[in-house]
Every structure is written in C-alpha cells, then in structure tokens.
VEXZA-862898 format. One record per residue: residue in three letters; x, y, z of N, C-alpha, C in turn; residue number from 1. Coordinates in nm, 3 decimals. Layout:
<kolros>
residu,n_X,n_Y,n_Z,ca_X,ca_Y,ca_Z,c_X,c_Y,c_Z,num
ALA,X,Y,Z,X,Y,Z,X,Y,Z,NUM
...
</kolros>
This chain:
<kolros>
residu,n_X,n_Y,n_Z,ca_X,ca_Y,ca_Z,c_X,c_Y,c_Z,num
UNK,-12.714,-8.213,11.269,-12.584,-8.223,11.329,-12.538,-8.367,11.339,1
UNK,-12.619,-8.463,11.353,-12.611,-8.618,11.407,-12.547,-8.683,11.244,2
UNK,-12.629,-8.607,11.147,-12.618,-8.707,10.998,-12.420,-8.628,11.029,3
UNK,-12.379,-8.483,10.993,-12.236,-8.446,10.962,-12.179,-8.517,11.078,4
UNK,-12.226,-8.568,11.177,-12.163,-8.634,11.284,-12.129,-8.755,11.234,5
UNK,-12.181,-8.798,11.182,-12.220,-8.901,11.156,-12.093,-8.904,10.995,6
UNK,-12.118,-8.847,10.922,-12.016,-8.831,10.799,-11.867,-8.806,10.828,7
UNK,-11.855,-8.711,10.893,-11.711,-8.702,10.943,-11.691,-8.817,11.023,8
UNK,-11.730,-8.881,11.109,-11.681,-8.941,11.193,-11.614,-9.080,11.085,9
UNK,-11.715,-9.131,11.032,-11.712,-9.220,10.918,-11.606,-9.167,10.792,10
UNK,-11.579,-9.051,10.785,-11.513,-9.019,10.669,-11.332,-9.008,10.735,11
UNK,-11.322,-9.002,10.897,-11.215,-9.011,10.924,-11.158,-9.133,10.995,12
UNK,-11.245,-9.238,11.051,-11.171,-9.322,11.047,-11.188,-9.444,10.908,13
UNK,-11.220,-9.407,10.851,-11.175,-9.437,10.647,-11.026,-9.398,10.679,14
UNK,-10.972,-9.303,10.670,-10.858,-9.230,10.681,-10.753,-9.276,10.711,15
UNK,-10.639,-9.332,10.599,-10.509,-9.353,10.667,-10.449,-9.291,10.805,16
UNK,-10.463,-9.154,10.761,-10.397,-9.145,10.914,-10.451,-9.184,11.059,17
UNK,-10.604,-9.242,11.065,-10.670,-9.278,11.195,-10.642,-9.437,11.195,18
UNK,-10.560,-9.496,11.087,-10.479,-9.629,11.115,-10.390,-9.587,11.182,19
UNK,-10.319,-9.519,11.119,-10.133,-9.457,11.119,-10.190,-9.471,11.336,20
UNK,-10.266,-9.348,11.340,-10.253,-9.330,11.450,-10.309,-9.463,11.616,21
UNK,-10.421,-9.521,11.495,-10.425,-9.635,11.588,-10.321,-9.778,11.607,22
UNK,-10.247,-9.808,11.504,-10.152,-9.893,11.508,-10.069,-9.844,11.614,23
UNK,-10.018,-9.682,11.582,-9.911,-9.635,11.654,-9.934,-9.674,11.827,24
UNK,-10.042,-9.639,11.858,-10.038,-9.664,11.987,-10.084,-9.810,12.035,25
UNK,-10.120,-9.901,11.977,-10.158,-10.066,11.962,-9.995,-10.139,11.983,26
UNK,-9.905,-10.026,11.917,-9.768,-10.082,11.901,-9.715,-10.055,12.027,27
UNK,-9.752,-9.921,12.057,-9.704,-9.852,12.174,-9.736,-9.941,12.305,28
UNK,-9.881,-9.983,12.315,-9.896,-10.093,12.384,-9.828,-10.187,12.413,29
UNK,-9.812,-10.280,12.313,-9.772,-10.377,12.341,-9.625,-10.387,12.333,30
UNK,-9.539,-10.267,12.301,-9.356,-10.252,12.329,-9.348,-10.226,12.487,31
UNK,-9.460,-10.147,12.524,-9.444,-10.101,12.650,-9.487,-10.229,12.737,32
UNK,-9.556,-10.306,12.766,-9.607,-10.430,12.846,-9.503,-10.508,12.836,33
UNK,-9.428,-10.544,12.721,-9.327,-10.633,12.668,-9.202,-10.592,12.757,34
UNK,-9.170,-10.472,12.767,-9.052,-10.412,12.816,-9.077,-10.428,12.962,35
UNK,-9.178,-10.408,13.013,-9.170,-10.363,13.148,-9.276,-10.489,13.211,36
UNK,-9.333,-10.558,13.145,-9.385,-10.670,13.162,-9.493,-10.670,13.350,37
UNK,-9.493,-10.539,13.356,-9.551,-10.451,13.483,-9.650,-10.368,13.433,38
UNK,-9.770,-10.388,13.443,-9.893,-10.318,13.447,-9.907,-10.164,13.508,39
UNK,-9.824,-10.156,13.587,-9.849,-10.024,13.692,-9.725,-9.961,13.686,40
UNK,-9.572,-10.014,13.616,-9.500,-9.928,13.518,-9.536,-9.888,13.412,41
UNK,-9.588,-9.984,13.345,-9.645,-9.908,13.185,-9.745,-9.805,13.158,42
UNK,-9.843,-9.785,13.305,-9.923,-9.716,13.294,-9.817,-9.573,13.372,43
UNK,-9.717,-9.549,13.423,-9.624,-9.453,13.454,-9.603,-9.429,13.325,44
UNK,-9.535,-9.502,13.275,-9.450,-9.471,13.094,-9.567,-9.381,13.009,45
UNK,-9.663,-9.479,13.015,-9.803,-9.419,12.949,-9.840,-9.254,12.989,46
UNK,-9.827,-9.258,13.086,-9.841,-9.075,13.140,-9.798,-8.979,13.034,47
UNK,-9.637,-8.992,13.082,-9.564,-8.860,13.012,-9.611,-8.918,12.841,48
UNK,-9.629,-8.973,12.769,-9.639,-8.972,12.629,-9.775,-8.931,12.616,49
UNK,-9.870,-9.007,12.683,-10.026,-8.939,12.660,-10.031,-8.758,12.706,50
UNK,-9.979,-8.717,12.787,-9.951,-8.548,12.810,-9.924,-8.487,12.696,51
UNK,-9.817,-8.543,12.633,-9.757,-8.481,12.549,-9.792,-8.492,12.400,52
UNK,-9.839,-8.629,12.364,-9.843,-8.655,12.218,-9.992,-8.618,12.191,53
UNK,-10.042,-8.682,12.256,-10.202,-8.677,12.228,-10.222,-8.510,12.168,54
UNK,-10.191,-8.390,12.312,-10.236,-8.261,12.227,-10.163,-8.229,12.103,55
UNK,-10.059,-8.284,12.093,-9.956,-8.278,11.937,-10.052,-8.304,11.864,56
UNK,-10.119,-8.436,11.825,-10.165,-8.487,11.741,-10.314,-8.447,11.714,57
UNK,-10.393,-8.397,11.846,-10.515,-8.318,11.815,-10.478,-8.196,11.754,58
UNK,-10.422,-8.161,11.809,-10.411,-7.993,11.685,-10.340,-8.029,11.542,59
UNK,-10.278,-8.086,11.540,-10.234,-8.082,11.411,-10.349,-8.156,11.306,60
UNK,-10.385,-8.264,11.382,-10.525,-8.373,11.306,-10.602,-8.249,11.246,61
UNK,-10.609,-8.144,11.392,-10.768,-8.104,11.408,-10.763,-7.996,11.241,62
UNK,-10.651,-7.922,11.294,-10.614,-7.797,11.171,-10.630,-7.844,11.038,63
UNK,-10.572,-8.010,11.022,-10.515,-8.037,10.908,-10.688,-8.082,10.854,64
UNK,-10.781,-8.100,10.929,-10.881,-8.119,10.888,-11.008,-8.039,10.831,65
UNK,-10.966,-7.928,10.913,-11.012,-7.803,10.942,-10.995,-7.766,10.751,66
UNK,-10.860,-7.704,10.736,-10.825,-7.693,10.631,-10.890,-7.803,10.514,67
UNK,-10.879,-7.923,10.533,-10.910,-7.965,10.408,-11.049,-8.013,10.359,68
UNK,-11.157,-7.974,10.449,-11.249,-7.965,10.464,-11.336,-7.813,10.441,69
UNK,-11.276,-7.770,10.382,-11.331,-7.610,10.346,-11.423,-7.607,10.267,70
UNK,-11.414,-7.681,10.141,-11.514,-7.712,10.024,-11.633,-7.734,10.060,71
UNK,-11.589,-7.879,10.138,-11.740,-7.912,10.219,-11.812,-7.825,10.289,72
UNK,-11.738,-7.750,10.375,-11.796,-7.690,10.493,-11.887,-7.548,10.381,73
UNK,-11.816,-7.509,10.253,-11.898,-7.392,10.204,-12.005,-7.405,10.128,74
UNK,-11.999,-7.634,10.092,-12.125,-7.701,10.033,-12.206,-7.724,10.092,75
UNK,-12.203,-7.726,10.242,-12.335,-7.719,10.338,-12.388,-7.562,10.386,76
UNK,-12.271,-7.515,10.417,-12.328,-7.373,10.381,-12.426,-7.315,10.301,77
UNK,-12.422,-7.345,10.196,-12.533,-7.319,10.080,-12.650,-7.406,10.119,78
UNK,-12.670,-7.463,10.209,-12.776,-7.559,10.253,-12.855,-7.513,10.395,79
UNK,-13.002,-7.513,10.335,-13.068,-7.450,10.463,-13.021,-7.539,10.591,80
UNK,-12.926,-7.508,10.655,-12.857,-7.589,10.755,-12.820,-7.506,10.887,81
UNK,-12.836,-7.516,10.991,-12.780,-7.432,11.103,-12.632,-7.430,11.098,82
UNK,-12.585,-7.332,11.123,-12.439,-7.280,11.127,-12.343,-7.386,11.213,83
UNK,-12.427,-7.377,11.348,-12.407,-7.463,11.509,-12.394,-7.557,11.453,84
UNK,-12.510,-7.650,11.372,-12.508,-7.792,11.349,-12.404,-7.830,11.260,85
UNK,-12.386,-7.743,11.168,-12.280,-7.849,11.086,-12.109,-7.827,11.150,86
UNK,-12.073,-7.696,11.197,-11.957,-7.715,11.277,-11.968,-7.822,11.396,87
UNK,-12.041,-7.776,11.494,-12.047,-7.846,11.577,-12.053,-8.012,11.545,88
UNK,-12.135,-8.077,11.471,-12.079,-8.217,11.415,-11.966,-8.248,11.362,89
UNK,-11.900,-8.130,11.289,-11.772,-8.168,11.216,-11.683,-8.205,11.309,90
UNK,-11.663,-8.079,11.475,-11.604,-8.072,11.558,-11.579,-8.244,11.643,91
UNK,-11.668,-8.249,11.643,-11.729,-8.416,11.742,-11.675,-8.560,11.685,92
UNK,-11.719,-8.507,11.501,-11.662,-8.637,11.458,-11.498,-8.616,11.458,93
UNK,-11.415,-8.505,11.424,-11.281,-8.516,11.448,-11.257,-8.554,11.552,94
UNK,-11.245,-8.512,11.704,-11.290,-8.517,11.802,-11.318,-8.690,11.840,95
UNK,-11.407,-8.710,11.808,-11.460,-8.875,11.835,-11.394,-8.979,11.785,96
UNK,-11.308,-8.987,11.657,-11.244,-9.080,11.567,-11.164,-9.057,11.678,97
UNK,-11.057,-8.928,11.681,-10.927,-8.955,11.757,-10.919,-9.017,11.896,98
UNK,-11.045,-8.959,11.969,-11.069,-9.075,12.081,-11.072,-9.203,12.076,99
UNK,-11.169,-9.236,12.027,-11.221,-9.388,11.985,-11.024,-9.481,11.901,100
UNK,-10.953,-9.420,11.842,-10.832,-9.466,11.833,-10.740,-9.492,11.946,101
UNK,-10.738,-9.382,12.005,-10.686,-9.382,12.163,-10.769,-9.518,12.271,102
UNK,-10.871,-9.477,12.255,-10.916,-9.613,12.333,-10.849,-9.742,12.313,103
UNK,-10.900,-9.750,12.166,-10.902,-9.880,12.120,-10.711,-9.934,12.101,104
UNK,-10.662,-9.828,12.063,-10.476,-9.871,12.037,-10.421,-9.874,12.180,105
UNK,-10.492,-9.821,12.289,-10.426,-9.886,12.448,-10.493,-9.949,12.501,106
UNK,-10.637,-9.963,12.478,-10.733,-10.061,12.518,-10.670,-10.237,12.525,107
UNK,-10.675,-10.287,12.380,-10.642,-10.396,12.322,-10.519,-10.432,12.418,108
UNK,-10.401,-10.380,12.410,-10.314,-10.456,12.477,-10.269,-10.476,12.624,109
UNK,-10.376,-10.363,12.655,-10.375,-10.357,12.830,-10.451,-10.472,12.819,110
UNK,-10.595,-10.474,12.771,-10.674,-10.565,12.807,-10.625,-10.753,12.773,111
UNK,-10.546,-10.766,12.678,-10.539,-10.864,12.669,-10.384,-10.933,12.776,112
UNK,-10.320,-10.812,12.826,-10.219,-10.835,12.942,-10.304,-10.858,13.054,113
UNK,-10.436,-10.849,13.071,-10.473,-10.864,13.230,-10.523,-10.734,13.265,114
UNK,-10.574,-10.634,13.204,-10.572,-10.529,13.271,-10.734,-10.534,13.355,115
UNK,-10.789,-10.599,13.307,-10.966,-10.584,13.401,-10.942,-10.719,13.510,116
UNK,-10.821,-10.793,13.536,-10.820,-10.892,13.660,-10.735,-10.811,13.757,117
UNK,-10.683,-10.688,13.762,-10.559,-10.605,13.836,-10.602,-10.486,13.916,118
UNK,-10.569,-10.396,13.936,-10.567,-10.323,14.087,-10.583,-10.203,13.967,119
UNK,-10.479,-10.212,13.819,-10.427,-10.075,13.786,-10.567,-10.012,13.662,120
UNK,-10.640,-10.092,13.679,-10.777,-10.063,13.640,-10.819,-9.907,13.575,121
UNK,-10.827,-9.901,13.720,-10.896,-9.720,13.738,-10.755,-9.619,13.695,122
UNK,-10.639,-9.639,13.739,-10.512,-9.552,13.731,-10.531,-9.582,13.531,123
UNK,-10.582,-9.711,13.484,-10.555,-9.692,13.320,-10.665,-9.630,13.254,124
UNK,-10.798,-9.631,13.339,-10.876,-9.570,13.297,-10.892,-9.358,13.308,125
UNK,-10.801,-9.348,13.416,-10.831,-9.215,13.446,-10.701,-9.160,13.350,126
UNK,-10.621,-9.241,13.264,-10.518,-9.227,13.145,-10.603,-9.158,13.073,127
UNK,-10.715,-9.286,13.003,-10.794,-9.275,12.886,-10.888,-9.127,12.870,128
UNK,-10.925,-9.124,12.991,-11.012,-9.045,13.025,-10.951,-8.887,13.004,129
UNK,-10.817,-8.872,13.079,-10.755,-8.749,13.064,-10.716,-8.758,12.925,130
UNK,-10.671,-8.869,12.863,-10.636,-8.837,12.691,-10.760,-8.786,12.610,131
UNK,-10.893,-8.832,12.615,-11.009,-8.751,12.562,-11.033,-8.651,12.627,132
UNK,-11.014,-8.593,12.717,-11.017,-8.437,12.760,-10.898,-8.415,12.672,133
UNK,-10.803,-8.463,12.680,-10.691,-8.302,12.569,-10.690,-8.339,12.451,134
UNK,-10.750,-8.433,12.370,-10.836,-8.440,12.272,-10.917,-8.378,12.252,135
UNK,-10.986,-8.340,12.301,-11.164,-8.241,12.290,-11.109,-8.110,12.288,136
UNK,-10.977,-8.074,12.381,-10.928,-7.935,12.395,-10.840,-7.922,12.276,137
UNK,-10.749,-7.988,12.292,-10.707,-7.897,12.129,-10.733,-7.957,12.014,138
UNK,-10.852,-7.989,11.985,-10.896,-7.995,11.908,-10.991,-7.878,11.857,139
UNK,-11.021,-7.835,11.989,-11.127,-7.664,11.971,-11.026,-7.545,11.909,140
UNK,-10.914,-7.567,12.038,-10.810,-7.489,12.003,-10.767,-7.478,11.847,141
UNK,-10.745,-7.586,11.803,-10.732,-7.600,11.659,-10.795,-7.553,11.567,142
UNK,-10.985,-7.593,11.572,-11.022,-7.507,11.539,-11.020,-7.381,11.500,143
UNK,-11.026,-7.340,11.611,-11.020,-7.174,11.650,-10.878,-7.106,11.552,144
UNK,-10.796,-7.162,11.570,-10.694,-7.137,11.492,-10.702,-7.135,11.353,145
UNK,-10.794,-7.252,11.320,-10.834,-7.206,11.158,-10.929,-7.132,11.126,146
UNK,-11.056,-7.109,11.182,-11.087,-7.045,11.159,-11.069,-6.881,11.161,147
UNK,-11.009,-6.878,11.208,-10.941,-6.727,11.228,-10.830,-6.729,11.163,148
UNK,-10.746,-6.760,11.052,-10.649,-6.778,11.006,-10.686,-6.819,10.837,149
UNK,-10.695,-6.787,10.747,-10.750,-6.843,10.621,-10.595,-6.899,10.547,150
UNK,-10.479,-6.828,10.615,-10.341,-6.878,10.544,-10.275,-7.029,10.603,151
UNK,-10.292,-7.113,10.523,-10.277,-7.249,10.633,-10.129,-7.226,10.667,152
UNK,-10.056,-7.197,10.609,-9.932,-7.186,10.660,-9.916,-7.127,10.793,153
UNK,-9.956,-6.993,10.804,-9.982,-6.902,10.970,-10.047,-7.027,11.011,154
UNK,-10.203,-7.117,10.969,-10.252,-7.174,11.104,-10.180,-7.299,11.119,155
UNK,-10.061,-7.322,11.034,-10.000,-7.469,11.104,-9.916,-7.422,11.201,156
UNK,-9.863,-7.330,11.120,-9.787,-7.276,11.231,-9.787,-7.164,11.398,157
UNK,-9.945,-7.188,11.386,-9.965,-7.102,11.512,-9.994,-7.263,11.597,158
UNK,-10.048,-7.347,11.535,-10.123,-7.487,11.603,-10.029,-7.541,11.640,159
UNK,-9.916,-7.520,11.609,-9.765,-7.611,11.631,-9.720,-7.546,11.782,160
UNK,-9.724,-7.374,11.746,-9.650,-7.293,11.855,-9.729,-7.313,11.977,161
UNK,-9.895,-7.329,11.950,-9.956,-7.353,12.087,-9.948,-7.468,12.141,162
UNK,-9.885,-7.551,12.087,-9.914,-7.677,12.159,-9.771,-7.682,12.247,163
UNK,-9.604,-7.633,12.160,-9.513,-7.592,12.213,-9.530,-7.504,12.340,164
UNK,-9.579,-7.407,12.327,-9.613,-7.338,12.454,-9.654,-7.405,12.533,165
UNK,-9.746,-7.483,12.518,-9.784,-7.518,12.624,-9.764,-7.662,12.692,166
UNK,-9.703,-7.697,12.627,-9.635,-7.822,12.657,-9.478,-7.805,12.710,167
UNK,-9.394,-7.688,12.672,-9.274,-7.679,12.621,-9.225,-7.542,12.700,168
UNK,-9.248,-7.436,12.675,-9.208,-7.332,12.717,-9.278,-7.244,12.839,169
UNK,-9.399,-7.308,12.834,-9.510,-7.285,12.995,-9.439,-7.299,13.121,170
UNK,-9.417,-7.449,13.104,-9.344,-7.503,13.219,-9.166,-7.443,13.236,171
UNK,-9.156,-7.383,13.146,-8.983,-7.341,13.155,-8.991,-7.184,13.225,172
UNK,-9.100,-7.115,13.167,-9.133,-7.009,13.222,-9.241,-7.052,13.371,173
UNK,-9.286,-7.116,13.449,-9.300,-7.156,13.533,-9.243,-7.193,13.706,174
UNK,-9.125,-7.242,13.621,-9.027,-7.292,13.678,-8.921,-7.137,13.741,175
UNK,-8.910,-7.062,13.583,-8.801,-6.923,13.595,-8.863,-6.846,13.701,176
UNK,-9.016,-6.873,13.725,-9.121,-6.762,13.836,-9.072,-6.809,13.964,177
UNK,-9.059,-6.938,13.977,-9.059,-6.986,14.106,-8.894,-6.958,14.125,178
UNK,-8.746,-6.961,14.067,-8.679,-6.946,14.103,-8.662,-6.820,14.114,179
UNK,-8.722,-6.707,14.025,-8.686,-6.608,14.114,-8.789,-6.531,14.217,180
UNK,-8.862,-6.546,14.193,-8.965,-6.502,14.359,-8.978,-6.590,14.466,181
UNK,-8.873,-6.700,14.440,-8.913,-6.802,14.598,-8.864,-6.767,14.708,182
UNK,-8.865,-6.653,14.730,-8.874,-6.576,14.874,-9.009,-6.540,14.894,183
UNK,-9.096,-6.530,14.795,-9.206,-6.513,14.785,-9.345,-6.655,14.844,184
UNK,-9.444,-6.611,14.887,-9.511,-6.724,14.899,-9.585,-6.722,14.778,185
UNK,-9.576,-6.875,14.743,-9.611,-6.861,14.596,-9.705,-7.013,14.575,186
UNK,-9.769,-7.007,14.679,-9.867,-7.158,14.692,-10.024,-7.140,14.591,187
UNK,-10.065,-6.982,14.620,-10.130,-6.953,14.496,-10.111,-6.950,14.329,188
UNK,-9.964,-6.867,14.343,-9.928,-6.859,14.196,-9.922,-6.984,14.155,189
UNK,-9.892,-7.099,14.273,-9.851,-7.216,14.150,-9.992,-7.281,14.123,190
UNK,-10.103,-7.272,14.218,-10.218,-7.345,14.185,-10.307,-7.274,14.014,191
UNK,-10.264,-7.114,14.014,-10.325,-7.069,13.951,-10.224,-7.107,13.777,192
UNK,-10.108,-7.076,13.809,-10.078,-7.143,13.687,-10.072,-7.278,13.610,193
UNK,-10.103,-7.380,13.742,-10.155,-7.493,13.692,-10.272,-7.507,13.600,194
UNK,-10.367,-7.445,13.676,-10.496,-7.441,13.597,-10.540,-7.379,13.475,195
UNK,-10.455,-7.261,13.464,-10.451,-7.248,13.305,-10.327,-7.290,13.238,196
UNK,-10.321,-7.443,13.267,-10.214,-7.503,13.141,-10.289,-7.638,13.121,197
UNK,-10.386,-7.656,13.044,-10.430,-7.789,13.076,-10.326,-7.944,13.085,198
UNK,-10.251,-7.882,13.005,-10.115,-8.041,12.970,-10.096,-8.053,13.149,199
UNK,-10.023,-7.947,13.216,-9.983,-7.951,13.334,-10.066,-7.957,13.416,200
UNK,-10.210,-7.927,13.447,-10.325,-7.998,13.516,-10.383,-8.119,13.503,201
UNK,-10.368,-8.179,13.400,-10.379,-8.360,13.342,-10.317,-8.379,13.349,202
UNK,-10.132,-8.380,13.367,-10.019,-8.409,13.456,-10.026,-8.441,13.608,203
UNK,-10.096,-8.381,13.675,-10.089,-8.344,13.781,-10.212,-8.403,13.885,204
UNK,-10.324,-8.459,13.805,-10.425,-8.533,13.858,-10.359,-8.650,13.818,205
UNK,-10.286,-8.672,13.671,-10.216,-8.850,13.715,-10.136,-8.901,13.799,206
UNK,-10.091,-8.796,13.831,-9.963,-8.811,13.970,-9.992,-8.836,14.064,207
UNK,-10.099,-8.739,14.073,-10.172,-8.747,14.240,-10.245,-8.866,14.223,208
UNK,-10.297,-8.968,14.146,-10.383,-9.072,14.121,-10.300,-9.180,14.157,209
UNK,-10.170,-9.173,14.094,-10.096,-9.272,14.098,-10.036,-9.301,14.238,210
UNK,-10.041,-9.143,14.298,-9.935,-9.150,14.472,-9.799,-9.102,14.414,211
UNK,-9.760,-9.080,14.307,-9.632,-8.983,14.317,-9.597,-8.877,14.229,212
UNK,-9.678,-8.806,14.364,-9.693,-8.669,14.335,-9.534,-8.590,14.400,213
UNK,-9.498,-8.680,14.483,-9.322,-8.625,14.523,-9.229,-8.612,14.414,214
UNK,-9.270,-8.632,14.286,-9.180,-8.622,14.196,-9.195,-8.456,14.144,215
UNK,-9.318,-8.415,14.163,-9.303,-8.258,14.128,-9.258,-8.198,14.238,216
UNK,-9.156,-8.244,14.324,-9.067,-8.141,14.421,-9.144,-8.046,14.507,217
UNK,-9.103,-7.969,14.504,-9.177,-7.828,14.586,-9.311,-7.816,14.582,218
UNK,-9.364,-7.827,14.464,-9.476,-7.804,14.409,-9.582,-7.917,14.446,219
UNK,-9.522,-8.042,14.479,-9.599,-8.173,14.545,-9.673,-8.143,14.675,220
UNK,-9.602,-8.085,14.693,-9.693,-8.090,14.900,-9.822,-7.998,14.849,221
UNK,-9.815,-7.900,14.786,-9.906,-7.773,14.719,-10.040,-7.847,14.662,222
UNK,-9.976,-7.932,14.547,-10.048,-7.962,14.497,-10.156,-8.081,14.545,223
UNK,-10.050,-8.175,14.659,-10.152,-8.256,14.744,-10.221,-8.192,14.824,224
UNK,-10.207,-8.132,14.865,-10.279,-8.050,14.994,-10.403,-8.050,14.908,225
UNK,-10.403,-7.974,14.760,-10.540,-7.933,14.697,-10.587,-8.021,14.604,226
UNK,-10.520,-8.082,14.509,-10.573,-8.140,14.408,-10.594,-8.286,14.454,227
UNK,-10.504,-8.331,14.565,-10.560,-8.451,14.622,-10.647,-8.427,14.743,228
UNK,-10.737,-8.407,14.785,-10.836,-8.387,14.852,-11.011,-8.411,14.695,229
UNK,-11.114,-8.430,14.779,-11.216,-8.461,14.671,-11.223,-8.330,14.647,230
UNK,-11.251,-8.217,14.701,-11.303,-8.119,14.661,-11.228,-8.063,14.561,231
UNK,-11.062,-8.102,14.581,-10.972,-8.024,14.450,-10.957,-8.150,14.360,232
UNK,-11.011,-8.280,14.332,-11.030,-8.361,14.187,-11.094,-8.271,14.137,233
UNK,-11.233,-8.270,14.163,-11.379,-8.240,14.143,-11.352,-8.117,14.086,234
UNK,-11.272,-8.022,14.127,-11.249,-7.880,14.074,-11.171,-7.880,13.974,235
UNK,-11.031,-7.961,13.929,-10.966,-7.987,13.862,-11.077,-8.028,13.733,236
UNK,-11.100,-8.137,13.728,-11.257,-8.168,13.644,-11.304,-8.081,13.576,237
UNK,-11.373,-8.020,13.710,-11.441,-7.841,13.644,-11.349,-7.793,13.507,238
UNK,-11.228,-7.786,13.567,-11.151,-7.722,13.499,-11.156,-7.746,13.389,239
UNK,-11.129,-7.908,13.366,-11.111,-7.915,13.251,-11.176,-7.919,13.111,240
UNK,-11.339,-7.969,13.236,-11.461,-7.948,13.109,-11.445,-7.790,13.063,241
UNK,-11.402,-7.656,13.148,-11.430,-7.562,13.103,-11.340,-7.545,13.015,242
UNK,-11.194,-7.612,12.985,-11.093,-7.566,12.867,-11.158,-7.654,12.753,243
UNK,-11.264,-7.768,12.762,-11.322,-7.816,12.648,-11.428,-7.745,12.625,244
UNK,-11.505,-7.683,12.737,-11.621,-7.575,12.658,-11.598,-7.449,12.609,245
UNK,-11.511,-7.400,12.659,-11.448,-7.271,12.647,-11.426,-7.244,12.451,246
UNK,-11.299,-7.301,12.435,-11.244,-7.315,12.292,-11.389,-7.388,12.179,247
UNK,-11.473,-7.492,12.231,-11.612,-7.508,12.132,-11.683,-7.367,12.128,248
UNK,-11.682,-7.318,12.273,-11.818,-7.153,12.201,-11.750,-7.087,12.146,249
UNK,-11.606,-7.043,12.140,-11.560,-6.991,12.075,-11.568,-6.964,11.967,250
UNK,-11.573,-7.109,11.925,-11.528,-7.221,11.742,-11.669,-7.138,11.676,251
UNK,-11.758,-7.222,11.746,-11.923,-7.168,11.658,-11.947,-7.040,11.705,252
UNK,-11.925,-7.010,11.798,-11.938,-6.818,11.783,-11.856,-6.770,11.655,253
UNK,-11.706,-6.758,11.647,-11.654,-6.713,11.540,-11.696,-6.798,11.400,254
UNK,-11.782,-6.896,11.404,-11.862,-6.980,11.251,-11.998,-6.897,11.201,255
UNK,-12.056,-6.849,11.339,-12.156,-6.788,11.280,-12.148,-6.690,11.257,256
UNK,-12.047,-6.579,11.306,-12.016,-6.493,11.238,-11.925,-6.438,11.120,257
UNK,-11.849,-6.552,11.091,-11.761,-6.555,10.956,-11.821,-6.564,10.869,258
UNK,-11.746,-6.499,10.737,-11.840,-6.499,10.643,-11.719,-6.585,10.529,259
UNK,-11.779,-6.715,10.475,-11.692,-6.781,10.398,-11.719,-6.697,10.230,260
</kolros>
C-alpha cells in the first residue's frame, strides 16, 4: 500500500493540475492579505471559499482520477496484491497531494505576512485542518461515485450534483424547513441536519471558532449552546472523522467486490 502510496502521490503532484491548484491558492493568498492587509479578515474571507471550493475540487480531482487511472488500477490487479492495499493507497495519495497543496498555497503567504507572531494562529490553523477533512470526504465520495458508475459521463455528472447538493441546494431546502415549521420547535431538527451536511458542519465550527456565530441568525444561539461548548467541538470532530471513514469503507468494500 505504502510503495502505490507512494506512486500516486508522486505521480500527482508531477501533475499540472496540482500546480494549477497550488498557485491558485498561493495567489489567493497573497490578493487576499494585500486587500485586507488584516490577518483575522483574511482568515473570515478564507472561510466561505475553503467551504465551498475545496469539496468542488476534491470530487472533481478525485473522479477525474479515479477515471483515468483504470488501466493501472486493472495492471495491479493482475498482481498478487491486496484489493485494500492498492485502492486504499491510490485513495491517500489523491487525497494527500490535494492537501499538502492546500497547506502549502495558504501556508506561504500567511506565513510570510506574520502569521506564527499573531493571535490568528489557531483560527488559520483550524481553516487548514477543516480543508483536509473535506478533502478526505469528497474525495471518498468521489470515489464511490466511480466506482459504481463505469459511464464517466453519469460519474461527472453525479460528482458535480453531489457537491451542488450539498453545498447549494441542502441549505435552500434547510432554510424552506425552518420557514415553514417555525411554529415548530426545531432546535433538534436543526442540530441533526447540520450534521449530515459536512460543508455546513465545517461552516459552523469556523464560526463558532472565530466568535461569529450571530451571523447564522436563529440558528446561532442553537448552535452555540452545542457546538460551542467542548463536549459539542469534540462531537462535531467525531462527526467528521466519521463522514471521512464512512465513504473510505465504502470505496474498498465496493473494490473488493467489483469485478473489473
């Protein structure tokens, strides 16, 4: 598993697009510091784009890799090789490049603005941190999508619609619940639909990290009461390792039983 770990990881950041994508945010850096010339605005700005782009770009990376990696995946196949080991490395090195870009393209220009002499430290680190959780997640997700899908067309286009959903039309249908049952007490429904949306639960621990969590309205007092307290980080967490373990057993359950 360590050597295909080891190959993919190396074979994708070779890869134009793991420039494309590390410049992009190196640039992103340093337009954003430039503009706002505020450490603890840019890491606000930084929020809503890391929510949103990052799972864009894992599923689509993940699929588009998924797919073009088929050859390979049916040339180790033919190789006394565990099923587990060679997905599961493939998974890690996609997975690991796109992190390790993310680090390094907001790393660099925080760090060279001052960011390890400042207060906003931990608020840029618990960024980084939530961007490799929805990295790891739809990247499984992605997976999962190809492998269950042999028509790349259906799996670009299911990898596109899930990330829309859930970035996009979750929260619209969310919102339609609460306006029409808010006669209703609905302090559960909203904790529970938080937690199965990961975008909107890594939303929602940066808010509460940052102290403005009053910007989600109604839903702020709810969500401080629980997710800011230790016991609801810590659970949030839970959460999220389980939407990154969840979608991996999936991946190699449906690998070892597919038949290429």
């Amino acid at each position: 598993m360590l050597k295909i770990l080891k190959y993919s990881f190396k074979d994708l950041i070779r890869s134009r697009w793991s420039y494309v994508y590390f410049l992009f945010y190196l640039l992103l850096g340093f337009v954003l510091l430039f503009l706002n010339n505020d450490l603890s605005k840019a890491v606000i700005t930084l929020m809503n784009i890391i929510v949103v782009l990052v799972p864009l770009i894992a599923t689509i990376f993940g699929i588009m890799y998924y797919y073009n990696s088929r050859e390979f995946i049916e040339l180790l196949l033919a190789q006394p090789l565990k099923r587990s080991s060679i997905f599961l490395g493939l998974y890690l090195g996609v997975a690991g490049s796109l992190t390790l870009s993310l680090v390094l393209g907001l790393g660099l220009p925080f760090a060279l603005y001052g960011l390890f002499k400042s207060g906003d430290i931990l608020n840029f680190s618990l960024l980084i941190v939530i961007g490799a959780f929805l990295t790891f997640i739809f990247n499984g997700l992605a997976f999962n999508i190809g492998i269950a899908n042999e028509n790349r067309i259906k799996g670009f286009g299911y990898a596109v619609l899930l990330w829309l959903f859930l970035a996009v039309i979750y929260d619209g249908l969310f919102l339609l619940a609460l306006i029409v049952f808010e006669e209703y007490p609905l302090d559960t429904f909203s904790l529970a639909a938080t937690v199965f949306n990961p975008i909107d639960l890594s939303r929602i621990l940066i808010l509460l990290e940052l102290d403005i969590s009053a910007l989600l309205g109604y839903t702020g007092a709810i969500f401080k009461a629980f997710f800011g307290t230790r016991i609801g980080i810590i659970s949030a967490t839970i959460m999220l390792l389980i939407w990154t373990l969840v979608p991996l057993w999936s991946f190699i359950r449906r690998a070892n039983k597919k038949d290429f």
